[in-house]
N, C-alpha and C positions, 0 to 999 in steps of 0.2 A: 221597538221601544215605543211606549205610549206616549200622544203630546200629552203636554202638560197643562191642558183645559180641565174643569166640571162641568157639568149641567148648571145652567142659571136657574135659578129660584123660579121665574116665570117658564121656563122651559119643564120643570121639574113637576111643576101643579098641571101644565099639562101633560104631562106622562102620567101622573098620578089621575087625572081624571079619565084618560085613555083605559087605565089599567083598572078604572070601577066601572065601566059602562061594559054592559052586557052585549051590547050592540058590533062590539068593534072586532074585529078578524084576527086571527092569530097574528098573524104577521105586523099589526097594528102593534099589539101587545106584546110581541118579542122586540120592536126597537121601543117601546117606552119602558120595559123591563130596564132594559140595556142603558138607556139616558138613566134610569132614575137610579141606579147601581152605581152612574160614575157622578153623583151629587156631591160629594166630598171625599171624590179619591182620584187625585190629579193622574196618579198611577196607574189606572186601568185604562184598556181600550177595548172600541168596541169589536167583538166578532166576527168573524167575515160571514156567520152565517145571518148574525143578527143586522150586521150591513147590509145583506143584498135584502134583507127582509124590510127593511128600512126606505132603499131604495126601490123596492116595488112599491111603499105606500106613497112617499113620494111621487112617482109617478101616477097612482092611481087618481083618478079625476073625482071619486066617491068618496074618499078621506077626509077624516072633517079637520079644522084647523087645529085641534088640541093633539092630532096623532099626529098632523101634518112636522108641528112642533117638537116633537116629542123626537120623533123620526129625524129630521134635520139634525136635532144637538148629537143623537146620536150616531150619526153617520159624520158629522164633523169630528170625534175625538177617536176614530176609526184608525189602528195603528197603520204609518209608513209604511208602503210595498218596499221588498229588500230590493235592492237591484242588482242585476247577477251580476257577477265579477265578468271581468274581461279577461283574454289572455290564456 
């Protein structure tokens, strides 16, 4: 199940300017795809593949602060691991 977060407005212009710069690495531009998709739709979450893609930009020390942003919202509405039944 998806939380019930969107993308902020400021979170959102930086995904949106991640996703006009030439400069910036796929993986930059698969989690601001991913943020700017969930701007007004509390219902969706993010990816697992667009999460780990996320968190590698995160990590990355070369990312600039508008991916960095971008990556964050989207790895925050990242749906709940199920957890395996007991028993």
């Amino acid at each position: 199940m998806a939380r019930p977060k969107t993308t902020s407005p400021k979170a959102a212009k930086a995904a949106s300017k991640t996703l006009k710069s030439k400069s910036t690495g796929a993986k930059s531009k698969s989690a601001a795809g991913s943020a700017l998709a969930q701007t007004k739709a509390p219902k969706k979450a993010t990816s697992t593949k667009a999460a780990k893609a996320a968190s590698a930009v995160l990590r990355d020390g070369r990312t600039s602060k508008a991916s960095k942003s971008a990556a964050g919202s989207a790895l925050a509405q990242k749906a709940a691991r199920k957890k395996p039944k007991k028993g």
